[in-house]
C-alpha positions in Angstrom: -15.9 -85.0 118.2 -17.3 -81.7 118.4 -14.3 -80.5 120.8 -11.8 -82.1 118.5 -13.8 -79.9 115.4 -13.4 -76.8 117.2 -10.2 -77.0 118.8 -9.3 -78.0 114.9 -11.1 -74.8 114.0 -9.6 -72.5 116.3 -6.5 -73.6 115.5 -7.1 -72.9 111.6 -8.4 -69.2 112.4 -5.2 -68.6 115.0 -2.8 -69.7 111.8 -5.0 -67.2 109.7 -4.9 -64.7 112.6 -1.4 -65.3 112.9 -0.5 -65.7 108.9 -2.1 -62.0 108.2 -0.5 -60.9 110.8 2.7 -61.7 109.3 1.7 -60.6 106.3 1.2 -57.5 107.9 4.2 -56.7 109.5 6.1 -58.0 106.4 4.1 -55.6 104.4 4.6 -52.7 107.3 8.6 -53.9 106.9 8.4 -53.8 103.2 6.5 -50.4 103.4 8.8 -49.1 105.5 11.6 -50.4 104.1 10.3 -49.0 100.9 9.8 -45.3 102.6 13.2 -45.4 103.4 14.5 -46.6 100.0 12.3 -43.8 98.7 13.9 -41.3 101.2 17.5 -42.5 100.0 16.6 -42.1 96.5 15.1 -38.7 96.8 18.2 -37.6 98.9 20.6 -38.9 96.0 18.5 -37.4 93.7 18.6 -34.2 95.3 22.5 -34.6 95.6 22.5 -35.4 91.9 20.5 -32.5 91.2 22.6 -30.2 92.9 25.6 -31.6 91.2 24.4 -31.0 88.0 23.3 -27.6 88.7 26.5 -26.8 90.1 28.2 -28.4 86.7 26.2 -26.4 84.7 27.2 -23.3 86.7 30.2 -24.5 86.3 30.3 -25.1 82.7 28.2 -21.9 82.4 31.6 -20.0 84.1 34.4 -22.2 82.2 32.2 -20.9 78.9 32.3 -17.3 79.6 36.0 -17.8 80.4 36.9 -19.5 77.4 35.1 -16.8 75.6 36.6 -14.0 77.1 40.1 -15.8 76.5 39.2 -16.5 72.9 38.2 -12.3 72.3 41.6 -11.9 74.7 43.7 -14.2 71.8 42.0 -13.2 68.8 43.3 -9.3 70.1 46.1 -10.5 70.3 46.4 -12.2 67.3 45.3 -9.5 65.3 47.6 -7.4 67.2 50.8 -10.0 66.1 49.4 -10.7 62.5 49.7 -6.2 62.2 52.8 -6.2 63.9 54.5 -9.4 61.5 53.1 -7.0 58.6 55.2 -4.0 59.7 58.1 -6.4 60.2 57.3 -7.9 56.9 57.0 -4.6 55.1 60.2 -3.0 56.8 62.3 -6.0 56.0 61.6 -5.3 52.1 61.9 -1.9 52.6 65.3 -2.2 54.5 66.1 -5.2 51.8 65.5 -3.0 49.0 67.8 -0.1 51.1 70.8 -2.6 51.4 70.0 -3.3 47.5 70.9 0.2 46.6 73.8 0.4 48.4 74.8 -2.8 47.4 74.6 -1.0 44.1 75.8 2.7 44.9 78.8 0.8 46.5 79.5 -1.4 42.7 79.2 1.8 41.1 81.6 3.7 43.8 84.4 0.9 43.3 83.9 0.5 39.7 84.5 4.5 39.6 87.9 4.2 42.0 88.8 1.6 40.1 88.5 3.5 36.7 90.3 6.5 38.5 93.3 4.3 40.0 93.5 2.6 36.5 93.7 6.6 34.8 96.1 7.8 37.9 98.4 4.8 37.3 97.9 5.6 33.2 99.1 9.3 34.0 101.6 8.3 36.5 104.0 5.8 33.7 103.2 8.8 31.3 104.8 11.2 33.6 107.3 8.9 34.5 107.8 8.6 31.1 107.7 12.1 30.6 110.7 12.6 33.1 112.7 9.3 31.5 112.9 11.8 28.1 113.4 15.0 30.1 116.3 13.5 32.0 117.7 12.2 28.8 117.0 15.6 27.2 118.9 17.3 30.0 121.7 15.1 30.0 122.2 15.2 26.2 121.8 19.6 27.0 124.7 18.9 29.7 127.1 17.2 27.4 126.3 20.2 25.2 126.4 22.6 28.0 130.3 20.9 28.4 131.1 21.0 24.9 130.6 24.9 25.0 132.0 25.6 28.1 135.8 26.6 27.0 138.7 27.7 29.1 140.3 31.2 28.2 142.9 33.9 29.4 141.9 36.5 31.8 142.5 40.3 32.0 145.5 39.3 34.1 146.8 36.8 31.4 146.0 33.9 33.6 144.6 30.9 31.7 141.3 30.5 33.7 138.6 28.1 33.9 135.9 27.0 32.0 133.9 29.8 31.6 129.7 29.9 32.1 127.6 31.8 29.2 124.2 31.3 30.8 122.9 30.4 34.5 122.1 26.3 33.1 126.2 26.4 32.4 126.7 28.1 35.6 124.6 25.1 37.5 127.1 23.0 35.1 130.0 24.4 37.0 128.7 24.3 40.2 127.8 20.6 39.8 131.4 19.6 38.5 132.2 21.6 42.4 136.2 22.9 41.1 135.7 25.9 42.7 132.9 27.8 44.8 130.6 30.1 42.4 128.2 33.2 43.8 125.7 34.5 41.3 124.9 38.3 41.5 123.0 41.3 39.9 124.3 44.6 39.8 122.7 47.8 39.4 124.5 51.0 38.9 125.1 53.3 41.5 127.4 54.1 44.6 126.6 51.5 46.6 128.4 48.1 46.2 127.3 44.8 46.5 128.9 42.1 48.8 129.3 38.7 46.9 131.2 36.4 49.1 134.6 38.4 50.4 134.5 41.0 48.0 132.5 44.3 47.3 131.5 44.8 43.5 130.2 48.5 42.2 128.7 49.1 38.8 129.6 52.2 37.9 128.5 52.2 33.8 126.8 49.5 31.4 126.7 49.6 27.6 124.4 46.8 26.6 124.5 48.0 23.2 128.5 47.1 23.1 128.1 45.0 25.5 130.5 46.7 27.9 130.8 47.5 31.2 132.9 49.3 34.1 132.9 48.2 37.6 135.3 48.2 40.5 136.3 45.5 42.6 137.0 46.0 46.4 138.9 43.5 47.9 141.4 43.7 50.9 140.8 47.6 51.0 142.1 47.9 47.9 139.3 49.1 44.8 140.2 47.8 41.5 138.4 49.7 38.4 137.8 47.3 35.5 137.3 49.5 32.7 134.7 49.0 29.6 135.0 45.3 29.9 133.0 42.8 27.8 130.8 40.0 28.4 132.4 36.3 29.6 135.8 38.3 29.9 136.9 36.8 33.0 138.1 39.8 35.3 140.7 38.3 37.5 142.3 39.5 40.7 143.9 38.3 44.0 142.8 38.0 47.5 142.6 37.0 50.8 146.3 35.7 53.0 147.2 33.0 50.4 146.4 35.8 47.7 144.4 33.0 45.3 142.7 34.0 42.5 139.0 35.1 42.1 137.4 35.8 38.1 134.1 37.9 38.1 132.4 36.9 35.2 129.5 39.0 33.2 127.1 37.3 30.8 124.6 39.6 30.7 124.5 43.7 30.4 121.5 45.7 30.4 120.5 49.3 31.2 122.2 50.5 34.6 122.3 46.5 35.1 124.3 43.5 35.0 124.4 40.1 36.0 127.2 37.7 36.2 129.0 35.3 39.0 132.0 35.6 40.8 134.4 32.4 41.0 136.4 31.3 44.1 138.8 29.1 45.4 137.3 26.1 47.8 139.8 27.0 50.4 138.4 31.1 50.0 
């Protein structure tokens, strides 16, 4: 009984031997296990710790950066917002330029308009004007004609129409009969040539109205002697011996002045 008792009570201390011994190592396990949780978990934490340090130097950087871009773009918008103000302010100044010589150019056409209007005003007048001077002349030519008569010469040839002043003269020449050479002659021993001829003053009366000159024509002088004004003084020359008139229509001191009339065919 005894021996069953103890071998009963031996066994009951090995289990409780045994059982804390378990324990034991499951607590050693658990401990160790725990250590090496704890080890993990520091690591991490130390990783974690040096993540967020390096974040915040991180953010610490990106700050200053963003700083230093934001002075950087507030320059530079300070620097755009002065130059859109000069823009600004030479846009109305360059506005207010195109303005005036929007202006200056109204007033310039306005001003050529005014002096085309006057110019074309002054131009009909004028026109105008020579309308009634070519009507005056024409009604002075047909009056001009209606004094222009034919007479005898000092040969006793009936001549031509005969020219009192220079504006019948331009009468004859116009109606183109015969050729006609205007002259002026002053006394003295030199003659003048008009056309084919020679003419020499030799005296002038303009109180009677007389004159002598010679005509030399074909070698030959001729001396018309104290003749009168629009006498035609007629003569012959040249192969086909046609006749020439010298007329006089004006004497003055040692002067006269007169034309000389020709054949076409002289």
């Amino acid at each position: 009984m005894l021996a069953v008792w103890e071998e009963q009570h031996m066994s009951e201390s090995e289990m409780s031997r045994r059982t804390k011994t378990l324990l034991l190592s499951v607590a050693v396990v658990y401990a160790v296990a725990s250590l090496g949780v704890l080890f993990e978990m520091h690591g991490r934490i130390n990783s974690v710790e040096a993540a967020q340090m390096a974040m915040t130097a991180g953010v610490s950087k990106l700050s200053q950066h963003l700083d230093s871009e934001d002075s950087t773009m507030q320059a530079r918008t300070g620097a755009l917002a002065e130059k859109v103000g000069m823009t600004e302010r030479m846009l109305r100044a360059r506005t207010a330029e195109l303005r005036r010589q929007q202006e200056a150019l109204a007033h310039l056409e306005q001003e050529q308009t005014d002096q085309i209007a006057g110019m074309r005003k002054e131009h009909d007048d004028q026109i105008e004007g020579v309308k009634t001077d070519v009507a005056a002349t024409r009604s002075d030519l047909e009056a001009t004609k209606q004094r222009l008569e034919k007479t005898i010469g000092d040969l006793g040839v009936q001549s031509g129409l005969i020219a009192h002043t220079r504006e019948d003269l331009e009468v004859l020449k116009r109606k183109g009969d015969r050729n006609y050479y205007e002259f002026t002659l002053m006394k003295g021993k030199q003659s003048t040539r008009v056309s084919q001829v020679n003419l020499q003053l030799k005296k002038a009366n303009p109180k009677n109205g007389t004159y002598t000159l010679n005509v030399i024509a074909d070698d030959h002088s001729i001396e018309k002697k104290n003749r009168t004004m629009f006498e035609p003084l007629q003569f012959y020359t040249g192969r086909d011996r046609q006749l020439c008139e010298v007329v006089v229509f004006t004497v003055d001191k040692n002067k006269v002045s007169g034309y000389l009339s020709a054949p076409k065919q002289l």
